[in-house]
Each structure stands twice: as C-alpha cells, then as structure tokens.
N, C-alpha and C positions, 0 to 999 in steps of 0.2 A: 343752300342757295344754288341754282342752276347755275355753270358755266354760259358767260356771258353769249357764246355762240349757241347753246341749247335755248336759253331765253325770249333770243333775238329770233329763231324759226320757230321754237311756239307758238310766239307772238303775231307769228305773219302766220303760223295755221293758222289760230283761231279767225284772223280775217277773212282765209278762203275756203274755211272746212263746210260753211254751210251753200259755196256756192256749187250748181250743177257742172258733172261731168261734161268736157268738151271733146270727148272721142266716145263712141259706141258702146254700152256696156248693161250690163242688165244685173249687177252689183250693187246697187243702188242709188237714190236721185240725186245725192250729196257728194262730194270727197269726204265728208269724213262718213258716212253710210259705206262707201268703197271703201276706205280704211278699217274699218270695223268688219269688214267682211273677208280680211287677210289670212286669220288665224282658223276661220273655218275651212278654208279652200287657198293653201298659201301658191302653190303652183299656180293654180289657174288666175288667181287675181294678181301676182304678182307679174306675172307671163303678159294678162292684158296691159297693166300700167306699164311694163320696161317695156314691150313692143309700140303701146301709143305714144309713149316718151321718142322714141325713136324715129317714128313716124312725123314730130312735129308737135305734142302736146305737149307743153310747158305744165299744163295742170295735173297732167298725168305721173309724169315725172317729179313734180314737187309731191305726190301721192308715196309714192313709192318711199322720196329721200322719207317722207314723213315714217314711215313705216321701219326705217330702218337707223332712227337716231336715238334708239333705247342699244340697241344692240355696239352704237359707235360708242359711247356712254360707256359700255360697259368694256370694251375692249381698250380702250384707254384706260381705265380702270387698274383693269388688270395686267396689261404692260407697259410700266412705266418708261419705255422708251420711246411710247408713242405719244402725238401732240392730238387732242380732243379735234382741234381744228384740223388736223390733217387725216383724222378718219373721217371727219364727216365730208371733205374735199374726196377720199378716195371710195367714199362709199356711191357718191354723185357720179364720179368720173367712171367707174366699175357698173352704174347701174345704166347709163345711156348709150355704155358699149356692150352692156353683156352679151354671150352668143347664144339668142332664142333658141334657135336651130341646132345648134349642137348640144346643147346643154339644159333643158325642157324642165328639167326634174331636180327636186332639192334645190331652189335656187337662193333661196336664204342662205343655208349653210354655205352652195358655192361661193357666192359674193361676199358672206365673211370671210372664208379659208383666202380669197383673194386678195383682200384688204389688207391680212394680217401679212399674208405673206409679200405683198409690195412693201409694206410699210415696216418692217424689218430688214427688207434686205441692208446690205452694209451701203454706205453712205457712198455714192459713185459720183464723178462729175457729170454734169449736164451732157446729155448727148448736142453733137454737135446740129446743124443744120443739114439737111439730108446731102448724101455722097454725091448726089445726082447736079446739085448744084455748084456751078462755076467758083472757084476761088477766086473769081476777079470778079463774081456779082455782087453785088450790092444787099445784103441780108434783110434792110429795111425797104427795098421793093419788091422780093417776093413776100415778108409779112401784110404791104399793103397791098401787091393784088390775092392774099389772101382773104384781107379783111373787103377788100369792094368784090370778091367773089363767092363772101359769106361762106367760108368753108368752115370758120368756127367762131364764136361768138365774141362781140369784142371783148370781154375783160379774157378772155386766153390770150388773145393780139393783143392786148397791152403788154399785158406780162412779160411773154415773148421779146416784145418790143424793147424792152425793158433789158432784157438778158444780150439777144442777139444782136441788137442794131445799140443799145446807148453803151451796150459790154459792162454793165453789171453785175454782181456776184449774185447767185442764190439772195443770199442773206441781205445784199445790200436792196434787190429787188423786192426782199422782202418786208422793208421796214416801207417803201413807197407805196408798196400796195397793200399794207396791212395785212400782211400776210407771214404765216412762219416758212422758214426756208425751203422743208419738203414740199408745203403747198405751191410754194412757186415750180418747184422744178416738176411735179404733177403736171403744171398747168402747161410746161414748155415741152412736157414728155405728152402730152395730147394734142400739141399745133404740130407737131413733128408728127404724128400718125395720119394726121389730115392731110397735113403737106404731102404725105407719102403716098396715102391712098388718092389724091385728085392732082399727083404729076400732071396729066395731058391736059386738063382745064389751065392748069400754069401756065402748060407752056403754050396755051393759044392765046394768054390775056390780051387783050389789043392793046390796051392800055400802058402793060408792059410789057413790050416784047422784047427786053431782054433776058427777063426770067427764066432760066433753065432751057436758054435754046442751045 
C-alpha cells in the first residue's frame, strides 16, 4: 500500500496529468505526455520544467516533483534514517532552486546526490534569523513584510512563523503543521534564503519600516 504522502500526490496527478502545459514546450500536449518524455531526453525536459517552475509555473514544477517521487520512494527506502515526507519536501525544495546555469548536465542524479546529502547531515539547530537583522526587531514583522512582499509562499511563512515569531521547537512546529521535524526546519532553512537574497526590498517595505533599517 502506498505511503499515505505518495497516494495523496498520485491522486492530485491523475487530476492534472491530462491537463495542457502552461509554459512553452514542444514535449507534448499533456503533463503527463511531458512526463513520459523524461526518460528519453532527461536533461532537456528536466532543464525545461526546473527552469519554467522557476519562472512562475506551478504546473511545471508539480511535473517535475512528479517525476522525481519513484526515486524519493526509494531513497527512503534504503536509508532508514530518512522520513518519506522529508524527501519528497527536499526533492520540491532542491528542484525550484536548482542552479540551471551552473549545473546543465546529469540533473537527476545531481538533485538526488543532493537530497541525500541534506538529509543526512547531523541534526543542527535551526539557523537563526538573518545577522543582518536588529536584535531589538521584531521577528514576526519582517516574516509579514515578507509574506505581503510575496517573497515566499505562505505555508513557508507560516512555518517560519511558527518557529521564529510563536518560538516553537522544530518538533513542536511540527505536529501544528503536520509536518515531521526536518520538514519544518527545511521550510525555515528556505524563508531564510529568501530573506537573505531580497535584504533591499526589506529594507524599503513602506509598510514596515523598521525592518532591517
């Protein structure tokens, strides 16, 4: 019987495998026609999806996860120290950062080598909120002029929210959001990249202009 999380995204493929691509592609008229056409030419179609995911396609990118939830499956699998849910969290998070540009070639096997090796490393605490920010600011205003400047999607701003602004543990942020502990701290280790790469939009929020001045 499939793990309850492999069930639950089959089940939402079969919803959207027969609808048309919504970014440029000439891989065919379906997502799942695109997915079917991975194994022939894995570079190049993988390359289109992680770049239109990137770009802004939600469908392109749920293409890709598709593509890559045999291989999470089986990486759990075979090391029992890792959580089904927390590959299939770091194969999402690995595949709408990948670096196109640096890294063209082999991209499967990259973004496995990658997964496994996040998802091993030894158990760290939560990185903090970025250095750049005042020890007398307010944590839970720069999460919300992050969230009204759409710099990462809400359920990472929750999460987040969760950990830095209510002071949560992993674990305890984890049972609120149905989530296992790594998958949260995943999610708090991706609003901290954001935060870090769109500093200057921070620190212009009108909204909040205490944030990081």
């Amino acid at each position: 019987m499939p793990e309850p999380i492999i069930a639950r995204l089959n089940a939402d493929w079969q919803s959207l495998a027969h609808q048309p691509p919504d970014w440029p592609t000439r891989h065919g008229p379906t997502l799942a026609a695109v997915l079917a056409a991975i194994p022939s030419a894995p570079d190049q179609v993988l390359g289109e999806l992680i770049g239109a995911a990137q770009h802004g396609s939600t469908l392109a990118g749920r293409t890709a996860l598709q593509s890559f939830l045999g291989k999470a499956v089986r990486l759990a699998r075979d090391h029992r120290d890792v959580a089904l849910d927390d590959a299939v969290t770091a194969f999402w998070l690995h595949l709408v950062n990948y670096p196109l540009d640096r890294r063209p070639a082999k991209i499967a096997l990259n973004l496995r080598l990658d997964v496994l090796r996040d998802l091993r490393r030894d158990q760290r605490p939560l990185r903090p909120l970025p250095p750049a920010l005042p020890a007398d600011d307010d944590p839970a205003a720069v999460l919300a002029a992050a969230r009204d400047l759409d710099l990462a999607p809400p359920c990472l701003i929750d999460v987040a929210t969760s950990v830095y602004s209510d002071g949560l543990t992993s674990a305890r942020a984890a049972v609120r959001h149905r989530l296992t502990p790594q998958a949260v701290r995943w999610r708090c280790h991706e609003v901290i990249r954001r935060l870090r790469a769109h500093r200057d939009l921070l620190l212009d929020a009108p909204a909040h202009p205490g944030v990081w001045a």
